[in-house]
mmCIF file of the N, C-alpha and C atoms, coordinates in Angstrom:
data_MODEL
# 
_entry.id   MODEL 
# 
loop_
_atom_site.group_PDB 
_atom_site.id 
_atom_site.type_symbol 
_atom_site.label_atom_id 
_atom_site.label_alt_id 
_atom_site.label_comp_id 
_atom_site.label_asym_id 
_atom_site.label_entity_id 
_atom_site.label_seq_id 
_atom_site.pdbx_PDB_ins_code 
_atom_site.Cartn_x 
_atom_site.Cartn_y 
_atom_site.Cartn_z 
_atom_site.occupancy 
_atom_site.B_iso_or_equiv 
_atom_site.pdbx_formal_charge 
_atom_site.auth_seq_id 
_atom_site.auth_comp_id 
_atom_site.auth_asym_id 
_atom_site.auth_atom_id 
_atom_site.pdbx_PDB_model_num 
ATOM 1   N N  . UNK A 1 1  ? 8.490   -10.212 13.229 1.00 0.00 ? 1  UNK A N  1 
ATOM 2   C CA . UNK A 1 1  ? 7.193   -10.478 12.616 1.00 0.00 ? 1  UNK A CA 1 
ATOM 3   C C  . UNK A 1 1  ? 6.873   -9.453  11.533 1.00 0.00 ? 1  UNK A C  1 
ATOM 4   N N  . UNK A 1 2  ? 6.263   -9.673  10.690 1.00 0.00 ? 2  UNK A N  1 
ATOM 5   C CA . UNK A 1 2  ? 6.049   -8.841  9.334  1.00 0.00 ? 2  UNK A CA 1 
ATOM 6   C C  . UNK A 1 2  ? 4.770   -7.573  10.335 1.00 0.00 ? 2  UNK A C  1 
ATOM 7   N N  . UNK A 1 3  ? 5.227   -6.383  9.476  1.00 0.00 ? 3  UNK A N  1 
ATOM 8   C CA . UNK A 1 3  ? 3.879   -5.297  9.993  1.00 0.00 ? 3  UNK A CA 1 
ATOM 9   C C  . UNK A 1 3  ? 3.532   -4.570  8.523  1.00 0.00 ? 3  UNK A C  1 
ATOM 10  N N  . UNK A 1 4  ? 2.195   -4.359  8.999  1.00 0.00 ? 4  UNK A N  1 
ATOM 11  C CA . UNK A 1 4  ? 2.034   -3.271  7.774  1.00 0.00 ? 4  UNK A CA 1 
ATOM 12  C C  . UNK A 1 4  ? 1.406   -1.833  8.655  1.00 0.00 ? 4  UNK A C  1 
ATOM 13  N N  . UNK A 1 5  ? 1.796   -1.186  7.563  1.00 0.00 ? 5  UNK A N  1 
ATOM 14  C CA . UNK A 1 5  ? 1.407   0.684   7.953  1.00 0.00 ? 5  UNK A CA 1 
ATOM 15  C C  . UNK A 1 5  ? 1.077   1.068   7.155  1.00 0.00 ? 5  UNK A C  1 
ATOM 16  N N  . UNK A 1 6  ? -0.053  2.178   7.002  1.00 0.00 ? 6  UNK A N  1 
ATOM 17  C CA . UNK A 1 6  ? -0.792  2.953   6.050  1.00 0.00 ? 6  UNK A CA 1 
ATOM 18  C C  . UNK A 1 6  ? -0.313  4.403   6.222  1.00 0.00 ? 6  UNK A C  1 
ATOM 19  N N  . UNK A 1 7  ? 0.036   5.084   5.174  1.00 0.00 ? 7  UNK A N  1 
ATOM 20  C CA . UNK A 1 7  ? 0.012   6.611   5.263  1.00 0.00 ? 7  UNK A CA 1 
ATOM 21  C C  . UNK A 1 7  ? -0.302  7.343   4.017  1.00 0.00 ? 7  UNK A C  1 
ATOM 22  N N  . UNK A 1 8  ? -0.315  8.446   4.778  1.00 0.00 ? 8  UNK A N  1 
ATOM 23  C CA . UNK A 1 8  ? -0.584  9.514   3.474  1.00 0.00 ? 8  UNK A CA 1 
ATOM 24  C C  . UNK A 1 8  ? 0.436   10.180  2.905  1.00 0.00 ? 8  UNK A C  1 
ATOM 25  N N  . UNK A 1 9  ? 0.635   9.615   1.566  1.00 0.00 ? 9  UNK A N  1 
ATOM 26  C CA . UNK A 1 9  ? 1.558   10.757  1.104  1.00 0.00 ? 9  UNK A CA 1 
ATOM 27  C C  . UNK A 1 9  ? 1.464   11.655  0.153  1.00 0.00 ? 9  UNK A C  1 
ATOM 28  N N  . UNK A 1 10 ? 2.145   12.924  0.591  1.00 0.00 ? 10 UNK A N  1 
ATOM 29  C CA . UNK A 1 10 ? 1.614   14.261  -0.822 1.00 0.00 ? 10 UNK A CA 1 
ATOM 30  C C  . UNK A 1 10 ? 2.041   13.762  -2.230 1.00 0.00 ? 10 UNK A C  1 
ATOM 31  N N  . UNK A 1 11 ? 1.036   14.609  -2.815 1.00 0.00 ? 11 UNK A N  1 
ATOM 32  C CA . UNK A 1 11 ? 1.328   14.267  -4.314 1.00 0.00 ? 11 UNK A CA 1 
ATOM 33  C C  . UNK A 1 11 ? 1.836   16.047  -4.836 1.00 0.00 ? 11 UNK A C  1 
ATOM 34  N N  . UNK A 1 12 ? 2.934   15.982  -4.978 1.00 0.00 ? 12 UNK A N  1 
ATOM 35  C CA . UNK A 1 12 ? 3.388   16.852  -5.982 1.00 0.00 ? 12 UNK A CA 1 
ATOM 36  C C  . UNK A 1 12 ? 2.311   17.403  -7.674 1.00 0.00 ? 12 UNK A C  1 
ATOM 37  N N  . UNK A 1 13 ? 2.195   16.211  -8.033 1.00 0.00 ? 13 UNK A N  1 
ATOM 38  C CA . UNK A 1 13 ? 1.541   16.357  -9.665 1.00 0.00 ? 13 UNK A CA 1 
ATOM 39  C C  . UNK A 1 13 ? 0.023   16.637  -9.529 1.00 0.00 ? 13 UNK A C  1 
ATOM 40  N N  . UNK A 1 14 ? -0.300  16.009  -8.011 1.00 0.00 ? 14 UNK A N  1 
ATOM 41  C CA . UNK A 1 14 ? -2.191  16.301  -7.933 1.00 0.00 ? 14 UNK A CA 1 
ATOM 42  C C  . UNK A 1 14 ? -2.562  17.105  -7.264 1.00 0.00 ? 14 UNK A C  1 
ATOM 43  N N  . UNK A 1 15 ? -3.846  17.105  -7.510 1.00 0.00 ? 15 UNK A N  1 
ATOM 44  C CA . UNK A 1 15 ? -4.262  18.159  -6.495 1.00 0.00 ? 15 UNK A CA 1 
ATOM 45  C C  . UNK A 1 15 ? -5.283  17.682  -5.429 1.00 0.00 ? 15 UNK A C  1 
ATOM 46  N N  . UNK A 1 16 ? -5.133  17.371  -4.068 1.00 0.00 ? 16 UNK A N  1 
ATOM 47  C CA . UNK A 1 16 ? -5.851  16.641  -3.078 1.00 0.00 ? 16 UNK A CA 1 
ATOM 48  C C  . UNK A 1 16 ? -5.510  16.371  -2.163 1.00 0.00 ? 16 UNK A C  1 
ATOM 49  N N  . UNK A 1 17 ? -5.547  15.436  -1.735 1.00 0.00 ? 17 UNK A N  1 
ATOM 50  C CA . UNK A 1 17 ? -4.699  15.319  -0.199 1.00 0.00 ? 17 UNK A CA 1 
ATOM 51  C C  . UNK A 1 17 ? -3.868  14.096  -0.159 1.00 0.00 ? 17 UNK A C  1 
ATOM 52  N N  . UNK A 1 18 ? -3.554  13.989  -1.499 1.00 0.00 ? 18 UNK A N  1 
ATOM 53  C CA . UNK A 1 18 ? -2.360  12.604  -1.424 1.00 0.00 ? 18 UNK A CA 1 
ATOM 54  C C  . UNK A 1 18 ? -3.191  11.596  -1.785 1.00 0.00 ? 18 UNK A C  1 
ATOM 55  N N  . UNK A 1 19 ? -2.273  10.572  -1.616 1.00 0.00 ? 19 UNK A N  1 
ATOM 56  C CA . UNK A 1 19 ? -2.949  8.997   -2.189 1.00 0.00 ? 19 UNK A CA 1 
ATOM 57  C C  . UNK A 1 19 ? -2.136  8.044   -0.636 1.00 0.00 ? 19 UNK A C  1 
ATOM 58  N N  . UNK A 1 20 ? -2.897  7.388   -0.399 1.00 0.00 ? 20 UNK A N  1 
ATOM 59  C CA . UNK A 1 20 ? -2.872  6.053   0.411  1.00 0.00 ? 20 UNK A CA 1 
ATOM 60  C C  . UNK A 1 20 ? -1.718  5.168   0.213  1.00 0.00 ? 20 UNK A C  1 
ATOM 61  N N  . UNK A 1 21 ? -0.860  5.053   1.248  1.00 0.00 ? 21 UNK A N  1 
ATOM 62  C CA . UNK A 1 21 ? 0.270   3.276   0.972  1.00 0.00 ? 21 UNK A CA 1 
ATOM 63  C C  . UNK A 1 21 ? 0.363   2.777   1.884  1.00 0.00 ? 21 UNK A C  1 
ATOM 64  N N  . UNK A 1 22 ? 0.622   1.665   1.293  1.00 0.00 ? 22 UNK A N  1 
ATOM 65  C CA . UNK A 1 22 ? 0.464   0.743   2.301  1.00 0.00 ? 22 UNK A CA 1 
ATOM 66  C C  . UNK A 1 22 ? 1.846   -0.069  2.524  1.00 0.00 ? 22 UNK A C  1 
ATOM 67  N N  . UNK A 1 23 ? 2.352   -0.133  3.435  1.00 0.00 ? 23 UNK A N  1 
ATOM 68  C CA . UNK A 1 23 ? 3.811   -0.672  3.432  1.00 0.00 ? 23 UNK A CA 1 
ATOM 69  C C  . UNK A 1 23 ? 3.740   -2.080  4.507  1.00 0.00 ? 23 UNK A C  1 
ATOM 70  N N  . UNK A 1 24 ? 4.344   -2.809  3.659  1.00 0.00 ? 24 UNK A N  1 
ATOM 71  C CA . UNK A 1 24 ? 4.329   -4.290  3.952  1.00 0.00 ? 24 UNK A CA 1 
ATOM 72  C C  . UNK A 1 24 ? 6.014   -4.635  4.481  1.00 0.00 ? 24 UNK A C  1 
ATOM 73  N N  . UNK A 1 25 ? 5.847   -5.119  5.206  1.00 0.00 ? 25 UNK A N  1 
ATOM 74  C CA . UNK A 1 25 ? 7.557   -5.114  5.916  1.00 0.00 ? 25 UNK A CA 1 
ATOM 75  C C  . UNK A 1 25 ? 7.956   -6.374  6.513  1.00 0.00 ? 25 UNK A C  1 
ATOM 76  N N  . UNK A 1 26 ? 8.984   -6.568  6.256  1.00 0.00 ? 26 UNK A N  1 
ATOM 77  C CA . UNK A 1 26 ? 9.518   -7.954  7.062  1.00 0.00 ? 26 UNK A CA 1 
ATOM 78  C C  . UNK A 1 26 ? 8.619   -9.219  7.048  1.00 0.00 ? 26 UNK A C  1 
ATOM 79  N N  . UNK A 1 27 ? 8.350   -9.748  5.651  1.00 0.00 ? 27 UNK A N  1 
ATOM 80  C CA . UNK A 1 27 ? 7.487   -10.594 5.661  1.00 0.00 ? 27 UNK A CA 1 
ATOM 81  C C  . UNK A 1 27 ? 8.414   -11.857 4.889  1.00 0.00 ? 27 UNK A C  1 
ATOM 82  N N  . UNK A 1 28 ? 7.877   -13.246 5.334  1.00 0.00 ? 28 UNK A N  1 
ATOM 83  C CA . UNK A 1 28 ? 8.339   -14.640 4.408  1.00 0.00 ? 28 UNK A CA 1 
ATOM 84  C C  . UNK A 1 28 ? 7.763   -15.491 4.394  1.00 0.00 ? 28 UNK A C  1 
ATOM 85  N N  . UNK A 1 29 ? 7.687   -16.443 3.158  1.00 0.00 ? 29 UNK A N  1 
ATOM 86  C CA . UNK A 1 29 ? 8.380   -15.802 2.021  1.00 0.00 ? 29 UNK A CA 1 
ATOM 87  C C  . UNK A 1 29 ? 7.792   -14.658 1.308  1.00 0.00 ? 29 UNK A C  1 
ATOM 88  N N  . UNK A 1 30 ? 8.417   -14.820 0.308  1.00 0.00 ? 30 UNK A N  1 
ATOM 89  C CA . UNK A 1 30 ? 8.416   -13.483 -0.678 1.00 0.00 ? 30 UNK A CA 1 
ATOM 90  C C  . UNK A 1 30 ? 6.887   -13.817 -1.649 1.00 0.00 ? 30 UNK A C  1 
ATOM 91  N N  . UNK A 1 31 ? 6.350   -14.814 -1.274 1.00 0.00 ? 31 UNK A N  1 
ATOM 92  C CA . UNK A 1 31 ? 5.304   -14.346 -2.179 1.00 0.00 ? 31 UNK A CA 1 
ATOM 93  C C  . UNK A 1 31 ? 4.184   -13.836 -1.582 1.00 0.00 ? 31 UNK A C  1 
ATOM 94  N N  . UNK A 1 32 ? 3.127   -12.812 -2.123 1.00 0.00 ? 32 UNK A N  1 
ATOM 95  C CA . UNK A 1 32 ? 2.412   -11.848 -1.215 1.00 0.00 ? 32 UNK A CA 1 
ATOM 96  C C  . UNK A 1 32 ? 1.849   -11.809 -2.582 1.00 0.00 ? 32 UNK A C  1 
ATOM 97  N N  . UNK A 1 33 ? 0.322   -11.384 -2.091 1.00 0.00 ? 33 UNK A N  1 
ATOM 98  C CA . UNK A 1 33 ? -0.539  -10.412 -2.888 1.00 0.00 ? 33 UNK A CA 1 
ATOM 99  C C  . UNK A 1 33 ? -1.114  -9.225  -1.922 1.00 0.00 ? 33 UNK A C  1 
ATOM 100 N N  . UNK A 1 34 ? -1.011  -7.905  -2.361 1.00 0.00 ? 34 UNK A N  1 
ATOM 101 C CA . UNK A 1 34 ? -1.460  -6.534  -1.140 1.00 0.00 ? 34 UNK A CA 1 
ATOM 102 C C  . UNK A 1 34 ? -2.292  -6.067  -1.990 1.00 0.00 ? 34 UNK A C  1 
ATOM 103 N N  . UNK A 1 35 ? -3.977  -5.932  -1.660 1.00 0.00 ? 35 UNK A N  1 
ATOM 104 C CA . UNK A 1 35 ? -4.597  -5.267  -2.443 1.00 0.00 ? 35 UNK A CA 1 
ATOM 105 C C  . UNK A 1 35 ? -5.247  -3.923  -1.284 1.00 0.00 ? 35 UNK A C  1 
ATOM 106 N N  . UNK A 1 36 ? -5.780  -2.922  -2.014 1.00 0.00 ? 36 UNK A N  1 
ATOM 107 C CA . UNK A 1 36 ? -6.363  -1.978  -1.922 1.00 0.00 ? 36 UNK A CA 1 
ATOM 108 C C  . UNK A 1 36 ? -7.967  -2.196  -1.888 1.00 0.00 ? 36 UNK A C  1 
ATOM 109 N N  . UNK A 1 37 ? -9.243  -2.158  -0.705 1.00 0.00 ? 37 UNK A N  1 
ATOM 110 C CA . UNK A 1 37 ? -9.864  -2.173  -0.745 1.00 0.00 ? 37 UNK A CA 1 
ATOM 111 C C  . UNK A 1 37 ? -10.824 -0.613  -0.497 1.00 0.00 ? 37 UNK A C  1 
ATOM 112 N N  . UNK A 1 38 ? -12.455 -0.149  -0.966 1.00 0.00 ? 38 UNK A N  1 
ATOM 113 C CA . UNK A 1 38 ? -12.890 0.513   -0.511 1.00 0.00 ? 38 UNK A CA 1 
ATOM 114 C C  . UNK A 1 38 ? -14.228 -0.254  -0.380 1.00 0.00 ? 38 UNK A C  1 
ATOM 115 N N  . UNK A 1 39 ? -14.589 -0.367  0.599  1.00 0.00 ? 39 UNK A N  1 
ATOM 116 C CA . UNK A 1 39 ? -15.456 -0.852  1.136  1.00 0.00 ? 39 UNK A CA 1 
ATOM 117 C C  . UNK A 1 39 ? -15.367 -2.387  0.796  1.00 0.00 ? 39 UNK A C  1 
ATOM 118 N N  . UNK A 1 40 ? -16.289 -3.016  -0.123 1.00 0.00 ? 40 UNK A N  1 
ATOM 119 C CA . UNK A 1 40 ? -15.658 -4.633  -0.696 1.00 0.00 ? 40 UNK A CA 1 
ATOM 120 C C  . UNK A 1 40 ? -15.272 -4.495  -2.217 1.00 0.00 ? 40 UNK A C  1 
ATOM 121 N N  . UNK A 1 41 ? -15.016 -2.681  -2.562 1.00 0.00 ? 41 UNK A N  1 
ATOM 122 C CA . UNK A 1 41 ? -14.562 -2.837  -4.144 1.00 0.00 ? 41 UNK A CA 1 
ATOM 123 C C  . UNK A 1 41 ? -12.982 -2.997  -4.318 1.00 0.00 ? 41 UNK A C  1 
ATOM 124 N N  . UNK A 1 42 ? -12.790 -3.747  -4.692 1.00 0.00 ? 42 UNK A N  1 
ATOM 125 C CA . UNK A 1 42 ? -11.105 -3.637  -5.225 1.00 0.00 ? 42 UNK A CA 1 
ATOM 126 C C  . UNK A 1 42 ? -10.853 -2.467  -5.789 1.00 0.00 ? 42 UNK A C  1 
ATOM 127 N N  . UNK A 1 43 ? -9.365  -1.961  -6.194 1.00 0.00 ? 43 UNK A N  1 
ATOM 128 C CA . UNK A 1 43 ? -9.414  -0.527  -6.304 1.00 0.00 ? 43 UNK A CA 1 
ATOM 129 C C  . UNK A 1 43 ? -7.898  -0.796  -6.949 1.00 0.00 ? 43 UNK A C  1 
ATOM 130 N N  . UNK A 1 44 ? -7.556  0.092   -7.861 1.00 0.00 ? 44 UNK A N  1 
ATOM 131 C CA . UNK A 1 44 ? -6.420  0.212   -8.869 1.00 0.00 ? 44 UNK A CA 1 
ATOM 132 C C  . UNK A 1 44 ? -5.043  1.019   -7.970 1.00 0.00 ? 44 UNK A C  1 
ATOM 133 N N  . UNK A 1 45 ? -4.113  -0.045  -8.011 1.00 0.00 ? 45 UNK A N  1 
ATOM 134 C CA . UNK A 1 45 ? -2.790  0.074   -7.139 1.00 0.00 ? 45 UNK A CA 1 
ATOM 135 C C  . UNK A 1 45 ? -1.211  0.356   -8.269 1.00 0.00 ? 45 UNK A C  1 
ATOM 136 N N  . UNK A 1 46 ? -0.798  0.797   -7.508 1.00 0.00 ? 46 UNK A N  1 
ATOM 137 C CA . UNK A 1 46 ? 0.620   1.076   -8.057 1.00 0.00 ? 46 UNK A CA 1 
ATOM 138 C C  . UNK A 1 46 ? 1.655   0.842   -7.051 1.00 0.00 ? 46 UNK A C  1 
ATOM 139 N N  . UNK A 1 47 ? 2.437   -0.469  -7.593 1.00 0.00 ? 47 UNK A N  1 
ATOM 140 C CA . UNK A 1 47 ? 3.372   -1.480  -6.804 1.00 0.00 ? 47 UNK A CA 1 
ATOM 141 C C  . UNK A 1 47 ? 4.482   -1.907  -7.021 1.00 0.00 ? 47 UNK A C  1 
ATOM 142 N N  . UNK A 1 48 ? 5.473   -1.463  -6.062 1.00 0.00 ? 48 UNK A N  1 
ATOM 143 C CA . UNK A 1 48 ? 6.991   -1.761  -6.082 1.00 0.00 ? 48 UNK A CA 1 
ATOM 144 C C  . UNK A 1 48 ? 7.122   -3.282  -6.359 1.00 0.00 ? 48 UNK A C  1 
ATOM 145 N N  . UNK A 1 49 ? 7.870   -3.535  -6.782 1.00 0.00 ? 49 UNK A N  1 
ATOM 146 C CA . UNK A 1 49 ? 8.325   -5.239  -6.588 1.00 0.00 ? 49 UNK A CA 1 
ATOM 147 C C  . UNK A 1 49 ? 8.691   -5.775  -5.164 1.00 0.00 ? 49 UNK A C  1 
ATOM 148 N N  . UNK A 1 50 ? 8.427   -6.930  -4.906 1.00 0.00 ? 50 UNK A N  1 
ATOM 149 C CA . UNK A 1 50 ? 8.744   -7.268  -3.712 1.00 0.00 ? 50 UNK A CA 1 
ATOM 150 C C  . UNK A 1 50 ? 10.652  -7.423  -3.544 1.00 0.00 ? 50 UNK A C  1 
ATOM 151 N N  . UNK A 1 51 ? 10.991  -6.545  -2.595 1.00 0.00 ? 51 UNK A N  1 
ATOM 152 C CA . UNK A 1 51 ? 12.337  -6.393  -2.252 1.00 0.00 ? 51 UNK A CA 1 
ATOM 153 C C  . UNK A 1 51 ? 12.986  -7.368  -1.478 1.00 0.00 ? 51 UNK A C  1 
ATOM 154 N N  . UNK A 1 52 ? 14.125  -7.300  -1.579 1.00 0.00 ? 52 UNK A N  1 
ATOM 155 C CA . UNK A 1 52 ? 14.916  -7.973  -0.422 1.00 0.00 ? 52 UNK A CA 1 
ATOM 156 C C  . UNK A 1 52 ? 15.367  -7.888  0.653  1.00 0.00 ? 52 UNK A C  1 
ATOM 157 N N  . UNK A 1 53 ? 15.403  -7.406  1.940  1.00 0.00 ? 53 UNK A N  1 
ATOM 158 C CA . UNK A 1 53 ? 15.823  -6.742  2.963  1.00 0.00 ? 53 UNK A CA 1 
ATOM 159 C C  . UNK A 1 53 ? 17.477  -7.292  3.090  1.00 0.00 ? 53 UNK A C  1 
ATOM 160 N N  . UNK A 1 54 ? 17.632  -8.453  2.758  1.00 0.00 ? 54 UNK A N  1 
ATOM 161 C CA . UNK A 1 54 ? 18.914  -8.943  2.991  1.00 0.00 ? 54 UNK A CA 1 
ATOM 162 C C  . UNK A 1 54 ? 18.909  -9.608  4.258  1.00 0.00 ? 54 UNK A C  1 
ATOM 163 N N  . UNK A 1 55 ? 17.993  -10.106 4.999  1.00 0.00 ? 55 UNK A N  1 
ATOM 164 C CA . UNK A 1 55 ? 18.412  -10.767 6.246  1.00 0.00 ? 55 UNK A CA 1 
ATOM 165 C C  . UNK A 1 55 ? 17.395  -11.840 5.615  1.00 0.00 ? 55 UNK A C  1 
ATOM 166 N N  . UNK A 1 56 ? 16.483  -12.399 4.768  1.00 0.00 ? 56 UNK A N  1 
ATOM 167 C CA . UNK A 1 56 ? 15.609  -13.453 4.200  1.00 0.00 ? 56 UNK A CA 1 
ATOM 168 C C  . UNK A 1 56 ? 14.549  -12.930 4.364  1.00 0.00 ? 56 UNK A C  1 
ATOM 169 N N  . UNK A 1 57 ? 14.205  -11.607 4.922  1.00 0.00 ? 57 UNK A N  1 
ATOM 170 C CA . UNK A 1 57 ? 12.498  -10.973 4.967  1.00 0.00 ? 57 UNK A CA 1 
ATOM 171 C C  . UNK A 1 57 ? 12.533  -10.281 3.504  1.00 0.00 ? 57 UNK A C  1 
ATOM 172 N N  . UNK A 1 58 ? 11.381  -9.521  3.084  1.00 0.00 ? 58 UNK A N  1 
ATOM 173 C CA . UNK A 1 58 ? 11.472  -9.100  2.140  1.00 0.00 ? 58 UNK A CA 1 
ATOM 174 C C  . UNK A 1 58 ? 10.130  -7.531  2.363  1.00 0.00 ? 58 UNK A C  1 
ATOM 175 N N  . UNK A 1 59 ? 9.639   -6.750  1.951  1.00 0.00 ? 59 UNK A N  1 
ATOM 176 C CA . UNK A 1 59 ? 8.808   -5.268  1.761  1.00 0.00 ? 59 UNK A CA 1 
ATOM 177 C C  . UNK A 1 59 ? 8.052   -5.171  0.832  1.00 0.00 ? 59 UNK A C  1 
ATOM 178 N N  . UNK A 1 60 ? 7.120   -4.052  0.518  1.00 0.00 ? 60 UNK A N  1 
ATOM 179 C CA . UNK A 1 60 ? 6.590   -4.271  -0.629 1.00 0.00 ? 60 UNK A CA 1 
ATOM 180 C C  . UNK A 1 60 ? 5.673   -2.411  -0.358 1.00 0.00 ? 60 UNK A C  1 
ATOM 181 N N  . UNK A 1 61 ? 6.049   -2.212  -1.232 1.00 0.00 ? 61 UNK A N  1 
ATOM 182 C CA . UNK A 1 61 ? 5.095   -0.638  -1.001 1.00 0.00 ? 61 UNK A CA 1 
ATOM 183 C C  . UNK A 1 61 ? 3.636   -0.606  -2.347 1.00 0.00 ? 61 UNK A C  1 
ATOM 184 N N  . UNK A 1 62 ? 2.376   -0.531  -1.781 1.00 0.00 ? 62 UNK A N  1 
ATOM 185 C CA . UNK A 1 62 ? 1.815   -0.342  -2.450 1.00 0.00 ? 62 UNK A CA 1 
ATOM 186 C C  . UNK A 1 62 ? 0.887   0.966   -2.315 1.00 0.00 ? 62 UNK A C  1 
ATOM 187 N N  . UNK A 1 63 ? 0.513   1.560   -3.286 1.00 0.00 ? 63 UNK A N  1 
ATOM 188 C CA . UNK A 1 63 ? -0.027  2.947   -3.478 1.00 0.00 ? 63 UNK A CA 1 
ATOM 189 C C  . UNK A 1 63 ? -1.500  2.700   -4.109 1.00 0.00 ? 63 UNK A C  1 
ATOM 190 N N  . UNK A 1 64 ? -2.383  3.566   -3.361 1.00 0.00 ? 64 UNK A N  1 
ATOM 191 C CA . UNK A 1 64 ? -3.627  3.908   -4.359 1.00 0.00 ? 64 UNK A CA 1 
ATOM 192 C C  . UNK A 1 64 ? -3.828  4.644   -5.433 1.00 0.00 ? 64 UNK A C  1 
ATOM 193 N N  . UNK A 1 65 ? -3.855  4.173   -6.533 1.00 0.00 ? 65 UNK A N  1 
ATOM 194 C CA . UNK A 1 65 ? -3.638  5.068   -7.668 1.00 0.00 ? 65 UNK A CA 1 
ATOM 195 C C  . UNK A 1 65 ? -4.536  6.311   -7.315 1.00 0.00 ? 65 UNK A C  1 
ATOM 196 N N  . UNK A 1 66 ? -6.059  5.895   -6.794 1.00 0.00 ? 66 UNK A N  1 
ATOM 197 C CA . UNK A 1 66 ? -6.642  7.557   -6.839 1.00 0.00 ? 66 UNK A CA 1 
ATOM 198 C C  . UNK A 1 66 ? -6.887  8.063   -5.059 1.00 0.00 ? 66 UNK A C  1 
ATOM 199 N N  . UNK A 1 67 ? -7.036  9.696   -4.853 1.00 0.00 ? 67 UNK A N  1 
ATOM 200 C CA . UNK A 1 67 ? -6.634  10.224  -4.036 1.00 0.00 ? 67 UNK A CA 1 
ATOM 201 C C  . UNK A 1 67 ? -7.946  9.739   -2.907 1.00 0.00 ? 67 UNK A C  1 
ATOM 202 N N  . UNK A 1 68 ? -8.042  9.458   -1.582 1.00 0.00 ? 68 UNK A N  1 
ATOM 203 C CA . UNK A 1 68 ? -9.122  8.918   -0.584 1.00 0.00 ? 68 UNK A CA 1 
ATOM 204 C C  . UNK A 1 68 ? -9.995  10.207  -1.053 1.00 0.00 ? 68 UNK A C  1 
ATOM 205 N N  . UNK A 1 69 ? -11.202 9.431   -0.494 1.00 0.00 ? 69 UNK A N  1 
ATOM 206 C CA . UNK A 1 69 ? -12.443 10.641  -0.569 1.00 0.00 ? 69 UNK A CA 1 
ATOM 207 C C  . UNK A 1 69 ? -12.785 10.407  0.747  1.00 0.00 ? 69 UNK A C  1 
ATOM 208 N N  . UNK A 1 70 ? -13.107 11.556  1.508  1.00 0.00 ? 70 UNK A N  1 
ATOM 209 C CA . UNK A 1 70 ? -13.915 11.881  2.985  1.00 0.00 ? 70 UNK A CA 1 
ATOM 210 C C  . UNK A 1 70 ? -14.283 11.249  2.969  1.00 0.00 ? 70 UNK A C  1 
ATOM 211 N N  . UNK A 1 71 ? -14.767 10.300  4.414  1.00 0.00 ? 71 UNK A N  1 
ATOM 212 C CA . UNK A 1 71 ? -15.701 9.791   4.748  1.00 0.00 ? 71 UNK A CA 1 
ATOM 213 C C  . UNK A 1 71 ? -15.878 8.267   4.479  1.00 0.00 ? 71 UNK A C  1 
ATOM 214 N N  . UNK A 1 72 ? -15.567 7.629   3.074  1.00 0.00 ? 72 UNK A N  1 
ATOM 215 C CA . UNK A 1 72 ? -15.036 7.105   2.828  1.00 0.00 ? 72 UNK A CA 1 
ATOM 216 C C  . UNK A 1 72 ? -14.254 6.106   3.668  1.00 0.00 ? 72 UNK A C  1 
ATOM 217 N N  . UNK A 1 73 ? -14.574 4.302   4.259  1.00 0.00 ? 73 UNK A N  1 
ATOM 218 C CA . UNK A 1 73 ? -13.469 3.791   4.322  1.00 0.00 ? 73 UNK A CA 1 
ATOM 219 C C  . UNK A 1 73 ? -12.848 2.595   3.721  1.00 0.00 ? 73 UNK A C  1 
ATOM 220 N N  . UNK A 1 74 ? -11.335 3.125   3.811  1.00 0.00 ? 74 UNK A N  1 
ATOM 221 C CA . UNK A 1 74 ? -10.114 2.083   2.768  1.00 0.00 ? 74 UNK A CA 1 
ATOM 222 C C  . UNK A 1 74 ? -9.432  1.203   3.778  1.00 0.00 ? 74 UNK A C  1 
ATOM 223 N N  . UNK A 1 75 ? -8.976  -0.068  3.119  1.00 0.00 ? 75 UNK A N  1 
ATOM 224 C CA . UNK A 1 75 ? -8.446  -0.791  3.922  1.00 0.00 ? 75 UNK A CA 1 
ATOM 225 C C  . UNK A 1 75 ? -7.533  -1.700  2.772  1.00 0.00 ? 75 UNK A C  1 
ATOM 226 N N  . UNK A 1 76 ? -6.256  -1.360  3.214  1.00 0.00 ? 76 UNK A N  1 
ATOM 227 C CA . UNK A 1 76 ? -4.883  -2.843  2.889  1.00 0.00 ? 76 UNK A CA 1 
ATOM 228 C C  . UNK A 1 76 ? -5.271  -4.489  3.547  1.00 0.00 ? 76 UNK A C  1 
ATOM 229 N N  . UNK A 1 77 ? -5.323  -4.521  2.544  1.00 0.00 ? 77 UNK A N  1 
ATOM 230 C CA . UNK A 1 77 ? -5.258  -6.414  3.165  1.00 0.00 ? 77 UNK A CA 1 
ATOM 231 C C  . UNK A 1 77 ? -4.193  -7.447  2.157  1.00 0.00 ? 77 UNK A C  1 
# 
């Protein structure tokens, strides 16, 4: 069954506590839209192409372009 997972990952170039991804896995078919929400605002993403796993599932990594703010909540859908 397809899963998704959220994490944090460091940013080398920024300064903060990383930016948000969201990883989309084992999903079919291959067509998908993964957006980035904060609260009900849409929010500016940076996105791999959807891959191939080679068994007919396919992945998809998407990133929050800007870094979470406290308190603050985000959600992949």
């Amino acid at each position: 069954p397809p899963s998704v997972s959220i994490s944090l990952v460091p940013s080398s170039s920024q300064p903060g506590p990383g930016r948000l991804l969201c990883s989309v896995m084992d999903f079919y078919p291959a067509a998908i839209q993964v957006r980035w929400f904060q609260g009900q605002q849409e929010l500016s993403v940076l996105a791999t192409d959807v891959v191939p796993n080679g068994d007919w599932t396919y992945q998809l990594l998407v990133l929050l372009e800007t870094p979470p703010q406290r308190g603050l909540t985000y959600s992949c859908q």
